[in-house]
C-alpha positions in Angstrom: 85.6 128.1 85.2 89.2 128.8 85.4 90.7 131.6 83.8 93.1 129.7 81.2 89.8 127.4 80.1 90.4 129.7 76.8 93.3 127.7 75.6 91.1 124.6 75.4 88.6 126.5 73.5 91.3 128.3 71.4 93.0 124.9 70.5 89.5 123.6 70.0 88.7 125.6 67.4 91.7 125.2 65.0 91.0 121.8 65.0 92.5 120.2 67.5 91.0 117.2 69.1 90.8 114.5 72.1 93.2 111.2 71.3 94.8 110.3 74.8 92.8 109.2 77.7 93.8 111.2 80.4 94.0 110.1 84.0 95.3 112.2 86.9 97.2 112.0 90.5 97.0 114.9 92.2 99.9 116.1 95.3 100.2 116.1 98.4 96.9 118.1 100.7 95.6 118.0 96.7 92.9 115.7 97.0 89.4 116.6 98.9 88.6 114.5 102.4 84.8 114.0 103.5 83.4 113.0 106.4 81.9 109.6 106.1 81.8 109.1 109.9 81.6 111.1 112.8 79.5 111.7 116.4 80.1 115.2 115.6 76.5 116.2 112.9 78.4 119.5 111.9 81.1 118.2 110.2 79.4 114.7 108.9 79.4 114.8 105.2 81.1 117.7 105.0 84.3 118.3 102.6 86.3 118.6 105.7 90.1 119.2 103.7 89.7 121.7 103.0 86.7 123.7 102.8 87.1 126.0 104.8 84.1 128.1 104.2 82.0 125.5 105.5 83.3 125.8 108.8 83.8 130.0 108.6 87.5 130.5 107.7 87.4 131.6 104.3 89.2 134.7 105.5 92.4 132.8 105.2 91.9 131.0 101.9 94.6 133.1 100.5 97.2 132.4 103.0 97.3 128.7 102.1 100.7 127.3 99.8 99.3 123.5 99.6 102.5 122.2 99.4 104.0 124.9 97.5 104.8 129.0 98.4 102.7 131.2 99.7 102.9 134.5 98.6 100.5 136.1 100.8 100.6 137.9 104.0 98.5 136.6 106.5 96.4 140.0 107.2 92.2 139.5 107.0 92.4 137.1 109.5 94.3 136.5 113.0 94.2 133.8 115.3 91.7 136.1 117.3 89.2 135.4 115.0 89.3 131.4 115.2 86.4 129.8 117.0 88.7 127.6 119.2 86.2 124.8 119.6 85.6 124.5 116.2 89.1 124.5 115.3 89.8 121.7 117.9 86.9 119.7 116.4 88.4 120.0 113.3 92.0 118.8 114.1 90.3 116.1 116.1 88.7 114.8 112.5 92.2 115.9 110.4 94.7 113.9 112.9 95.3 109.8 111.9 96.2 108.2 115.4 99.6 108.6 116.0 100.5 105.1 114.4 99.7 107.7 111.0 97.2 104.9 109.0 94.3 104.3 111.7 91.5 106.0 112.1 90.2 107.8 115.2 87.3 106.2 117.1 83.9 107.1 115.3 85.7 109.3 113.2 86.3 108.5 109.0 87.3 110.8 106.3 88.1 109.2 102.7 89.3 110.9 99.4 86.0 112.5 97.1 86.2 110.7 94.2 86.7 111.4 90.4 87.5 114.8 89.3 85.5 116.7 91.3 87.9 115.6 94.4 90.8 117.8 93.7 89.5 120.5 90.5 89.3 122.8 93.9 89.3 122.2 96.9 86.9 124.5 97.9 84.5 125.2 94.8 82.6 128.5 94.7 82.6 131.3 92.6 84.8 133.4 94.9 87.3 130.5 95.9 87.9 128.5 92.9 91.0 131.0 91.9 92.3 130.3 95.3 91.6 126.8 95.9 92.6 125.7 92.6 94.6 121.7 92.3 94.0 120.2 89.2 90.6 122.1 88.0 93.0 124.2 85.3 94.3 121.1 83.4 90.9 119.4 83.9 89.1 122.2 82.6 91.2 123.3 79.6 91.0 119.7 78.6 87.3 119.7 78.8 87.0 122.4 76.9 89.1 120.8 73.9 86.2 118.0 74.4 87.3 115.8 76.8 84.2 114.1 78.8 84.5 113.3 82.4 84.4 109.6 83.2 85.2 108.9 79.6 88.9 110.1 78.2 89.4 111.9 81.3 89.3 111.2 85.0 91.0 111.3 88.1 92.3 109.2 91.1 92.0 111.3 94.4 93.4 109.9 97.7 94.0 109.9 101.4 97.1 112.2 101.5 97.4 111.6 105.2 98.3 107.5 105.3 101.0 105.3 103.9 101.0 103.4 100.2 100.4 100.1 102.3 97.7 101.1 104.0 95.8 103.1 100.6 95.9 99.5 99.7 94.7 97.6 102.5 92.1 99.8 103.8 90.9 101.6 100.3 92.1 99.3 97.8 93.4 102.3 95.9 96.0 100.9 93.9 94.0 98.3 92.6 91.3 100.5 91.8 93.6 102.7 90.1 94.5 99.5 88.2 90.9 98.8 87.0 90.8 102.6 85.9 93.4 102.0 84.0 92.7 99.0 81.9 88.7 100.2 81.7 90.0 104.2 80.2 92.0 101.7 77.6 89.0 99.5 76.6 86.2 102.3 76.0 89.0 104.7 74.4 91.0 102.1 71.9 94.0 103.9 73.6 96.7 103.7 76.0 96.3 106.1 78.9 98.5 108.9 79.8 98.8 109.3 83.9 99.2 113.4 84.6 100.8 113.2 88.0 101.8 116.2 90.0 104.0 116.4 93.2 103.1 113.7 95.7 101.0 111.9 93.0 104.8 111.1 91.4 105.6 108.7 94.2 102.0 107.5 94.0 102.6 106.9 90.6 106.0 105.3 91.0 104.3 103.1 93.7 102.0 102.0 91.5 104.1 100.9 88.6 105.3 98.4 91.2 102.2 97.0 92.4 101.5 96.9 88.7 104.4 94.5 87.9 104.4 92.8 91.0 100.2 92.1 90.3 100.5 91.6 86.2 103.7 91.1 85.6 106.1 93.7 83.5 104.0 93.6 80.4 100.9 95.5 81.9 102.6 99.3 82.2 103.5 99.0 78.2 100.2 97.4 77.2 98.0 100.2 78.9 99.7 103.0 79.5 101.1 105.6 76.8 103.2 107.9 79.0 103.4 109.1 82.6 103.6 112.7 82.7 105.4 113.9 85.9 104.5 117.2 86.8 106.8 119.0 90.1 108.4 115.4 90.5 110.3 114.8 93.8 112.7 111.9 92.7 114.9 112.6 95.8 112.3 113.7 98.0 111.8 117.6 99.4 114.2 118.3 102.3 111.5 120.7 103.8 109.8 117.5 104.6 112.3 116.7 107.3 112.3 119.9 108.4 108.3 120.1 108.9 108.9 117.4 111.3 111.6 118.6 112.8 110.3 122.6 114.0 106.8 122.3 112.8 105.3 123.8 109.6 101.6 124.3 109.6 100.9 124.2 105.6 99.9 127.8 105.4 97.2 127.3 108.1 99.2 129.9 110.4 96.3 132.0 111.0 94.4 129.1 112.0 97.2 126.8 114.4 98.9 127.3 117.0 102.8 125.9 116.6 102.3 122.7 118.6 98.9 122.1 116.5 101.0 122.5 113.6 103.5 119.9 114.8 101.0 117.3 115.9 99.2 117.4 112.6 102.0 116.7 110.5 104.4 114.3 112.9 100.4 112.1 112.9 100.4 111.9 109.4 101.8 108.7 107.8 102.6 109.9 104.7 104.7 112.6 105.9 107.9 110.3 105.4 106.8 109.0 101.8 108.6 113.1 101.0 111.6 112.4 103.1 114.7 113.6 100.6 117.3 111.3 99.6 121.3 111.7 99.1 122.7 110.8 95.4 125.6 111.4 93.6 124.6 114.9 92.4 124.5 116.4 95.9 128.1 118.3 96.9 126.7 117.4 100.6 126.5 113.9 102.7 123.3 115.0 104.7 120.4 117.4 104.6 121.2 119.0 107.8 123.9 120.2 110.7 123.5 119.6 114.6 125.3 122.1 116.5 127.3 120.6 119.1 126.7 122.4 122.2 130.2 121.8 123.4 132.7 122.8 120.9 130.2 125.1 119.1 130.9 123.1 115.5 128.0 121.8 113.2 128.4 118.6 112.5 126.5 116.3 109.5 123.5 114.9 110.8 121.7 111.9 108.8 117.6 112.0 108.4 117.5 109.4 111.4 119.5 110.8 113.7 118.0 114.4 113.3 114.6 112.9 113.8 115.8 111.1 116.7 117.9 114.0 118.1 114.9 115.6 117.4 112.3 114.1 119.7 110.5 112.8 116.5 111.9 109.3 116.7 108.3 108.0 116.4 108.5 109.6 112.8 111.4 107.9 112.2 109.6 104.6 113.0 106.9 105.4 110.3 109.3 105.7 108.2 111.4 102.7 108.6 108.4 100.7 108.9 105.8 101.4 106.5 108.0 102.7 103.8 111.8 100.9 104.2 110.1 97.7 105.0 107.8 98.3 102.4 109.4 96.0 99.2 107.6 98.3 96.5 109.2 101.1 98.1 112.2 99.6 100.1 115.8 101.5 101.5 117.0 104.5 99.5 119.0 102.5 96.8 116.5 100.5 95.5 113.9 103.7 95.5 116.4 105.4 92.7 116.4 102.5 90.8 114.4 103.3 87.4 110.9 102.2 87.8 109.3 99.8 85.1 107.8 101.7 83.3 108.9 102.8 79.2 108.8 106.4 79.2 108.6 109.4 81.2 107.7 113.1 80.1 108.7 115.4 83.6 107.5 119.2 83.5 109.0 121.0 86.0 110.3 124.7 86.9 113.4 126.1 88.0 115.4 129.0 88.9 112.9 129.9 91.7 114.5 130.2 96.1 114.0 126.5 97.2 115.2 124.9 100.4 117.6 122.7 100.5 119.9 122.5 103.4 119.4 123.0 107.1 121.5 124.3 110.2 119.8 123.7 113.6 120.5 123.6 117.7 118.8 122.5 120.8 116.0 125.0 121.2 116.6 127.5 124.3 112.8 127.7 124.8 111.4 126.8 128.4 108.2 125.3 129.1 105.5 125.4 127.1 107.2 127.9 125.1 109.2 125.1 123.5 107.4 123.1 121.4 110.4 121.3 119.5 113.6 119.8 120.8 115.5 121.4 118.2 115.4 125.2 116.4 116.9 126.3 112.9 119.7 128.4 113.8 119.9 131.8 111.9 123.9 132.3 112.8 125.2 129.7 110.4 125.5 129.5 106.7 127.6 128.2 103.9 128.7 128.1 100.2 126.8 127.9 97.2 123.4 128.6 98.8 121.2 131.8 100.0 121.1 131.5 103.8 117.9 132.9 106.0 117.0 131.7 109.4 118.7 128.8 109.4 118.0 127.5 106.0 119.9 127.2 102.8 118.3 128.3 99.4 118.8 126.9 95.7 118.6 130.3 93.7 119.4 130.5 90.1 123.0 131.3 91.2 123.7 128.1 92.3 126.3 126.0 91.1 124.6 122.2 90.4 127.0 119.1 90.1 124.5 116.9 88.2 124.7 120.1 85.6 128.4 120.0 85.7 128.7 123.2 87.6 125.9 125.2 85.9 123.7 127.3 87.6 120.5 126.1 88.5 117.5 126.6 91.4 114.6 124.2 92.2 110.9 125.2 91.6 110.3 127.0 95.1 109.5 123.5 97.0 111.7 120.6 95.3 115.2 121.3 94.2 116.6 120.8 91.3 118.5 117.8 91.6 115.5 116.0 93.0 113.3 117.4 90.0 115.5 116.6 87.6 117.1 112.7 89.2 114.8 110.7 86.2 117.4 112.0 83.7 119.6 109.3 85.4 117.1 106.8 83.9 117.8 108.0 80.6 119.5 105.0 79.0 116.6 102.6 80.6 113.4 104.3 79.4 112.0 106.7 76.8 112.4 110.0 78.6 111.5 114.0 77.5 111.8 117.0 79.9 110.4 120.5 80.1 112.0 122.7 82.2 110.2 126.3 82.7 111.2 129.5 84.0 109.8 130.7 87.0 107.2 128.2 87.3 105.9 127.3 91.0 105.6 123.9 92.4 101.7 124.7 92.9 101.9 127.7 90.5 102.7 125.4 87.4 99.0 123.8 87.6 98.0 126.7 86.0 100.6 127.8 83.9 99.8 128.5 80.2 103.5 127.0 79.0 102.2 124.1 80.7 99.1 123.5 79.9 100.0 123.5 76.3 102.4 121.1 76.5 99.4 118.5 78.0 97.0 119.9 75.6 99.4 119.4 72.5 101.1 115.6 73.9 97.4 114.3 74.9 95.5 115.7 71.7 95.1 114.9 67.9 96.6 117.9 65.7 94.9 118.8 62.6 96.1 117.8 59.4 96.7 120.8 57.0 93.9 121.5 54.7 96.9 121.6 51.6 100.7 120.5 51.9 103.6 123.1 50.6 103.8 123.8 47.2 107.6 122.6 47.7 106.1 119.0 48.6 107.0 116.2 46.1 104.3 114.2 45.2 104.6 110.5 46.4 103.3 107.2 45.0 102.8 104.1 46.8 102.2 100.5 46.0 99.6 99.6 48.5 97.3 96.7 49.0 93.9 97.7 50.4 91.5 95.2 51.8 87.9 95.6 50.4 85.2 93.4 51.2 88.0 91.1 53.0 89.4 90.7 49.5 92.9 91.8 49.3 93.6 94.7 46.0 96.7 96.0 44.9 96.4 99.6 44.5 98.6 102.8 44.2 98.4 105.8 46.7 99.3 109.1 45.9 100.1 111.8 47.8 100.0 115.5 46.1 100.4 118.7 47.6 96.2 118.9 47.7 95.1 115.5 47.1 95.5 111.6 48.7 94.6 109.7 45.5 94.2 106.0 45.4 94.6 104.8 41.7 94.0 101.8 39.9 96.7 102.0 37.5 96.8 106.2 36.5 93.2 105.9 36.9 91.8 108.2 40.3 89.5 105.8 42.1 89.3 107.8 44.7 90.0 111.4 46.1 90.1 113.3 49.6 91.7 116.4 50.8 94.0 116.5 53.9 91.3 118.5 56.2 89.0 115.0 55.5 91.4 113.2 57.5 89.9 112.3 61.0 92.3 109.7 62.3 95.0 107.8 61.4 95.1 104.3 63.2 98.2 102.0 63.7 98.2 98.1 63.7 99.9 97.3 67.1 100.8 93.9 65.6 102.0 95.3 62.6 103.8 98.6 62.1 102.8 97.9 58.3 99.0 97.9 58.8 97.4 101.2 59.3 93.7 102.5 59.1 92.9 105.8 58.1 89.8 107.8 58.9 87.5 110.3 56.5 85.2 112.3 56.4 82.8 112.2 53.8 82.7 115.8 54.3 85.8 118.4 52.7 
């Protein structure tokens, strides 16, 4: 169990208790892959993604960002230490083909399911701290009393391929859509989606499919609120980069560069990150080509850097499995407000996050050079921390969607991308959290945060008495017993709800009695209220 499990407990016992249903999308490398399929009998049924005890690498467990910012020097273990064979078995399982959706021959891996397929990726007494996703939420919510399979569950995925092909091949989002509608039925309430990173496009996507399957009524009538956790509205810029000059999620101590670039440039989903240009950007691209010649940097767009870049096949994944995609579709229609009614984003901010890029053809000969191009340390500009090449968001940097303010991303996704739903406001109900300091991974575990699910998704206790400064109330009420109708007065002291006939007390209860408090749909006049027979 996770450290902050407490709060659930704590909140338990003041009385708080489960209302929501609660149904979560986990990020990007956030959901656990198992061999289904393979000629190779060491890896078959194994958690494969990323267990990495289970084939003797749990040396470099805390070397590994997911997606996020690794802290951690890479020290217990070097690449010395790597069995070679098994590491090329393993990439030889981890790799799509290079069209990014398909499967190698004899090989399968597919998402584990329900919650136990991204709490940790790794579970163990030793690695649960280190291989936490989701198990911190999951848990503290469990310990306010939700019940696995019942008010709270999850949707794990393949990470690795496009929307399209989730569809096709796993049926995800129409799974996802039966989750849904079944959490509604056996809860007798709308469903809150808890999405963090990645899982944000995922749900975006899905709110689509939704209205393109049921029409635009089915988000309202089954869904309460999606919560977007580390959103990427615009995309993460270090998503182009990755595919650009390699980035090897961490797994440094494990990869060789060119592993690193084959992994990710194979992956389909790679592209689904790919950041987008708006309004609140003081820039026209993500990143500068040096041109040999005169020396200058000149603007580069995402194409023609991935092009320039020798990764034109990326490119091609992209234009084809997400721009010709029509849930997903060029960039304009992407930043269109999805249709959905209401959005509650947690995020942090103020912490270094990329944003910007300088690079140049690499100087590297043979097999030295792995990538066309190199990030090139010389060049920098305003605004921005420079190192190596890349440009920083820091608190200290001035942001045009804040007017000029001062304001950094989360460590992964900058602020303008975390932040780009506020442009919905006006179309949808929409609350944001912004917290200090808080880590794109980091936040999954973050007390500040983990109240603000527990409080949104639970039912607060009523006060045992109301303020002596409370004026009492009266009511004229009609109360249906025995399906005849019965005009009645209700009360309301600061101890007491009374229901009189007359100034006669039928009937008495204190506020602690009070259980629930249910809501007509159909009629915002209509309500049911709940108690105990108990005080």
């Amino acid at each position: 169990m996770f450290g902050n499990n407490s709060l659930g407990l704590k909140y338990r016992g003041e009385g708080y208790a489960p209302k929501k249903p609660v149904l979560i999308i986990p990020g990007l490398c956030s959901s656990c892959l198992k061999v289904v399929e393979s000629p190779d009998d060491e890896f078959l049924g194994k958690r494969i993604w990323l267990s990495m005890s289970s084939i003797g690498l749990d040396k470099i467990w805390d070397t590994i960002p997911f997606f996020g910012t690794s802290k951690h020097k890479m020290t217990d273990t070097k690449m010395a230490d790597v069995d070679q064979n098994v590491k090329r078995r393993w990439l030889a399982h981890m790799c799509t083909e290079m069209d990014g959706k398909s499967d190698p021959k004899g090989i399968k891996l597919r998402a584990v399911k329900g919650l136990k397929g991204c709490k940790y990726l790794d579970p163990g007494a030793i690695t649960d701290s280190l291989s936490y996703v989701m198990g911190p939420l999951a848990e503290t919510l469990e310990d306010l009393g939700y019940v696995d399979g019942v008010n709270i569950d999850a949707a794990p995925y393949d990470w690795r391929i496009p929307p399209h092909y989730l569809e096709e091949r796993d049926q995800y989002f129409t799974n996802l859509g039966n989750m849904v509608e079944e959490m509604h039925r056996i809860n007798n309430c709308k469903v809150v989606i808890v999405a963090h990173s990645l899982g944000n496009r995922v749900t975006h996507y899905f709110s689509r499919f939704m209205e393109q399957k049921k029409g635009k009524g089915w988000w309202a009538e089954h869904v309460d609120n999606w919560l977007a956790i580390g959103p990427l509205f615009l995309g993460a810029p270090k998503l182009l980069r990755a595919m650009l000059t390699g980035d090897r999620m961490g797994l440094e101590a494990f990869l060789y560069e060119h592993e690193g670039v084959h992994l990710g440039r194979s992956t389909g989903s790679g592209p689904w990150m790919f950041p987008y240009i708006s309004g609140e950007h003081e820039f026209a691209t993500y990143a500068s080509l040096k041109n040999e010649k005169t020396g200058k940097y000149e603007p580069v767009t995402n194409e023609e850097a991935l092009k320039r870049g020798g990764a034109e096949d990326v490119y091609n994944k992209y234009y084809n499995y997400y721009v010709e995609d029509p849930l997903i579709g060029p960039q304009e229609e992407q930043l269109k407000c999805p249709p959905v009614n209401r959005i509650y984003a947690i995020y942090g901010i103020n912490l270094q996050t990329e944003t910007y890029y300088f690079f140049k053809k690499s100087k590297k000969k043979g097999a030295k050079r792995v990538t066309e191009l190199e990030l090139d340390s010389k060049a920098s500009m305003p605004n921005f921390k420079f190192s190596g090449g890349i440009g920083y968001e820091t608190k200290d940097t001035r942001q045009n969607c804040l007017r000029g303010k001062k304001r950094g991303g989360d460590g992964t996704v900058p602020y303008p991308s975390l932040s780009y739903c506020k442009k919905w406001a006006k179309e949808l109900d929409l609350k944001i959290v912004e917290i200090e300091g808080a880590e794109h991974r980091e936040i999954l575990k973050n007390k500040t945060f983990l109240q603000l699910v527990l409080e949104y998704v639970s039912q607060a206790p009523p006060p045992a008495t109301l303020p002596v400064t409370f004026l009492d109330q009266e009511y004229d009420v009609s109360l249906n017993i025995k399906n005849k109708e019965q005009k009645k007065k209700l009360s309301l002291d600061s101890q007491y709800i009374n229901i009189k006939n007359k100034t006669k007390i039928e009937f008495q209860a204190t506020y602690d009695q009070i259980q629930n408090i249910e809501m007509d749909d159909d009629n915002g006049t209509t309500f049911v209220v709940i108690i105990s027979n108990q005080p």
